[in-house]
C-alpha positions as a Markdown table, in Angstrom:
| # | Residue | x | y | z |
|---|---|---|---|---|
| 1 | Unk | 0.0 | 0.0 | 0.0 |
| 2 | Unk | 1.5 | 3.4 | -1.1 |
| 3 | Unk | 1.6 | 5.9 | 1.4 |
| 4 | Unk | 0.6 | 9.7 | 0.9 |
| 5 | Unk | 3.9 | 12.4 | 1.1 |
| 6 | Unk | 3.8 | 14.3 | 4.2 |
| 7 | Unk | 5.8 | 17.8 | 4.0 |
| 8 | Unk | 6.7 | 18.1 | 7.3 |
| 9 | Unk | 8.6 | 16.5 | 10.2 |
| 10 | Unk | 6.5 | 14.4 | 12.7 |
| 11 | Unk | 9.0 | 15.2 | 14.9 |
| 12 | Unk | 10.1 | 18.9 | 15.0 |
| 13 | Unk | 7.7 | 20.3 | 12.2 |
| 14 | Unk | 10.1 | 21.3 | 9.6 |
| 15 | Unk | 9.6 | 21.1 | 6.2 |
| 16 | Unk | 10.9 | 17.6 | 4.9 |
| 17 | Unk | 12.8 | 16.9 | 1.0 |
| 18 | Unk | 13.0 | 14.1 | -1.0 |
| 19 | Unk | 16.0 | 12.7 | -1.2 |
| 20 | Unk | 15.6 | 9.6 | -3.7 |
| 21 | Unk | 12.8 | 9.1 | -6.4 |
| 22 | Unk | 12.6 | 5.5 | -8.0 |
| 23 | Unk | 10.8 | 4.0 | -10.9 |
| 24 | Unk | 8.7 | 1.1 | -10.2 |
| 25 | Unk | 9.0 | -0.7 | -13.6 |
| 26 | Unk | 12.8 | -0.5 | -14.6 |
| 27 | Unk | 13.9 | 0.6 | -10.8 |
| 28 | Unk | 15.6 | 3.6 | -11.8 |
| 29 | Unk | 16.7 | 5.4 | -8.5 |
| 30 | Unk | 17.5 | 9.2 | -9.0 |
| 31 | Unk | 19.2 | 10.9 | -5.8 |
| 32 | Unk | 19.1 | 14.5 | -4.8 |
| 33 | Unk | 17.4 | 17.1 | -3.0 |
| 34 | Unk | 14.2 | 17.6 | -4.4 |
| 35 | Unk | 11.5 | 20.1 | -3.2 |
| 36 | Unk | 8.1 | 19.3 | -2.4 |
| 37 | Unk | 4.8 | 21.3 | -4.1 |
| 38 | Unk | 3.3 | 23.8 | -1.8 |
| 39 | Unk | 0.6 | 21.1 | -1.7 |
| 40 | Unk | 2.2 | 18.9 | 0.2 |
| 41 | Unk | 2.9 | 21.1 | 3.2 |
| 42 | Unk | -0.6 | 21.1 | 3.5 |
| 43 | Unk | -2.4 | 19.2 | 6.7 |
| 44 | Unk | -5.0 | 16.7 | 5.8 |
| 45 | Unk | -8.1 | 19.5 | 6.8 |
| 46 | Unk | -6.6 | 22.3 | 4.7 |
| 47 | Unk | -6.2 | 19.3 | 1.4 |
| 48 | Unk | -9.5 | 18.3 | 1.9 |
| 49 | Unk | -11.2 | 22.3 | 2.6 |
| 50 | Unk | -9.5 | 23.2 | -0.9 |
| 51 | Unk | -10.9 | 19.8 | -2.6 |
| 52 | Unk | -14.6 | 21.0 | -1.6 |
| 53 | Unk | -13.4 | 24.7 | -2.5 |
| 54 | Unk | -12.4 | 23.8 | -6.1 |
| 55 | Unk | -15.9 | 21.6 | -6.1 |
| 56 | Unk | -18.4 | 23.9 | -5.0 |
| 57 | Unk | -15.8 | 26.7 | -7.6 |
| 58 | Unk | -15.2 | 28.9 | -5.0 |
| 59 | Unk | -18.9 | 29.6 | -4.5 |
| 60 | Unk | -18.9 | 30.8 | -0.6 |
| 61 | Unk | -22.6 | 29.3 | -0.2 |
| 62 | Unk | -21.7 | 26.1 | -1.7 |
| 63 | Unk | -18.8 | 25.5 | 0.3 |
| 64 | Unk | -21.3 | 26.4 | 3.4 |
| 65 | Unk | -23.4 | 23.9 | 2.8 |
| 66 | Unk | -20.9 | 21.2 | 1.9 |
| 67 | Unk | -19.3 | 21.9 | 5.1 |
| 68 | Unk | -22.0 | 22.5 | 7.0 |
| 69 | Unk | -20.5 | 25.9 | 8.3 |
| 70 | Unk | -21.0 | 29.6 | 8.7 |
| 71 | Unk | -19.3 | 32.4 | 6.3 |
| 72 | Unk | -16.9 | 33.4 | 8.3 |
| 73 | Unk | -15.5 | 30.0 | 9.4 |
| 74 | Unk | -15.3 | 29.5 | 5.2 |
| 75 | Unk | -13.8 | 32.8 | 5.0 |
| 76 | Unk | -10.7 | 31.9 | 8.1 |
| 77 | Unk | -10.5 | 28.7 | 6.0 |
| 78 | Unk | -10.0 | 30.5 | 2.8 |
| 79 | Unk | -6.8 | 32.7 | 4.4 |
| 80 | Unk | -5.8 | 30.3 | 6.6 |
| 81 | Unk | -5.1 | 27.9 | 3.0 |
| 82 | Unk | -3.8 | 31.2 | 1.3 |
| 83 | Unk | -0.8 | 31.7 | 4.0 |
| 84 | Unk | -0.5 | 28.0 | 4.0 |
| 85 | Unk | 0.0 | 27.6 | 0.5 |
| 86 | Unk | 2.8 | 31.1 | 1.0 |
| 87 | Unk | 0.5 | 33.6 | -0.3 |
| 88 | Unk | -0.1 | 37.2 | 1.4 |
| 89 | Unk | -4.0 | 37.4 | 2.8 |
| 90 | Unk | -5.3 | 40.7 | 2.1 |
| 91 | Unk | -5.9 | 41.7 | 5.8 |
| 92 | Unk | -8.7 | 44.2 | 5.1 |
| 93 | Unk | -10.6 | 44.1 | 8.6 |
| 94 | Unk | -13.0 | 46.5 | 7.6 |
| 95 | Unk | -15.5 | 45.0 | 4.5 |
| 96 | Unk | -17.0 | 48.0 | 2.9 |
| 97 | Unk | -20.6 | 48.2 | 3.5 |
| 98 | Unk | -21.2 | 47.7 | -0.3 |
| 99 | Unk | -19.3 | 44.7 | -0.5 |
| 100 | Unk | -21.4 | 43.5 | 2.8 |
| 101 | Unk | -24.7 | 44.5 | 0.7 |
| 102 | Unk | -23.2 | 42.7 | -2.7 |
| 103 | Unk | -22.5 | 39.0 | -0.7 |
| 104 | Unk | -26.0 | 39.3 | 1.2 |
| 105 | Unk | -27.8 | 40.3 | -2.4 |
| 106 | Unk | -25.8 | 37.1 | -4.0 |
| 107 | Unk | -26.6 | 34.9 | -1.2 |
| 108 | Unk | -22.3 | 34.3 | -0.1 |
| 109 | Unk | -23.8 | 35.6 | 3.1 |
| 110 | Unk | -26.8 | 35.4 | 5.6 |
| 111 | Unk | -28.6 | 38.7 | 7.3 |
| 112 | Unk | -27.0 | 37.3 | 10.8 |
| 113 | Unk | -23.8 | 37.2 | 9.3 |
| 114 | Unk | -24.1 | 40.5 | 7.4 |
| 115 | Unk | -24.9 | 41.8 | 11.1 |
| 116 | Unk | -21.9 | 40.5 | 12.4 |
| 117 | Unk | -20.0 | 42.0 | 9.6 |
| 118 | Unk | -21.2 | 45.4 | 10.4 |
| 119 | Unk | -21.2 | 44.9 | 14.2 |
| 120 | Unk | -25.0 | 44.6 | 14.9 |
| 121 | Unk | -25.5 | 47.8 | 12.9 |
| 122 | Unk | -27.7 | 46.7 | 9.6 |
């Protein structure tokens, strides 16, 4: 049974390399250092959060109700997988009130959540 690449250390938590690939058929070995995607630095939650993100196509409300969960908890999800994969998360704490409008209008968000967006104030 082949095993699934893990990207980092069980023991300290630092990235991990290959060191040898090998062909199966002919047995080929190659030996190196050979870098990982950023893929596989990814824990099991965050591989299986961007399988369901690329399924529902990034639709917000699909991914809520695949997941069972709230926008905002899609939303953390969404940056914490961004920073994971070594991307910069736009840290805009304050959503425009448009923008809050435009996701309750396409349905991304609920009125509660809106409300929480805007601090009780709708």
């Amino acid at each position: 049974m082949k095993k699934q690449v893990i990207g980092k250390c069980p023991i300290c938590n630092h990235d991990l390399y290959v060191k040898t690939l090998r062909c199966e058929e002919c047995e080929t070995e190659v030996t190196g250092e050979f870098t990982l995607s950023p893929f596989d630095y990814l824990t099991k939650e965050q591989i299986e959060f961007a399988l369901v993100f690329i399924q529902n196509e990034g639709n917000i409300k699909g991914i809520e109700k695949s997941l069972n969960i709230s926008y905002p908890t899609v939303k953390k999800n969404i940056d914490d997988l961004v920073k994971a994969l070594g991307f910069t998360v736009n840290e805009e704490e304050n959503v425009s009130r448009d923008e809050i409008k435009r996701r309750l209008k396409n349905g991304e968000i609920t009125i509660e959540e809106a409300e929480d967006l805007l601090g009780g104030n709708l």
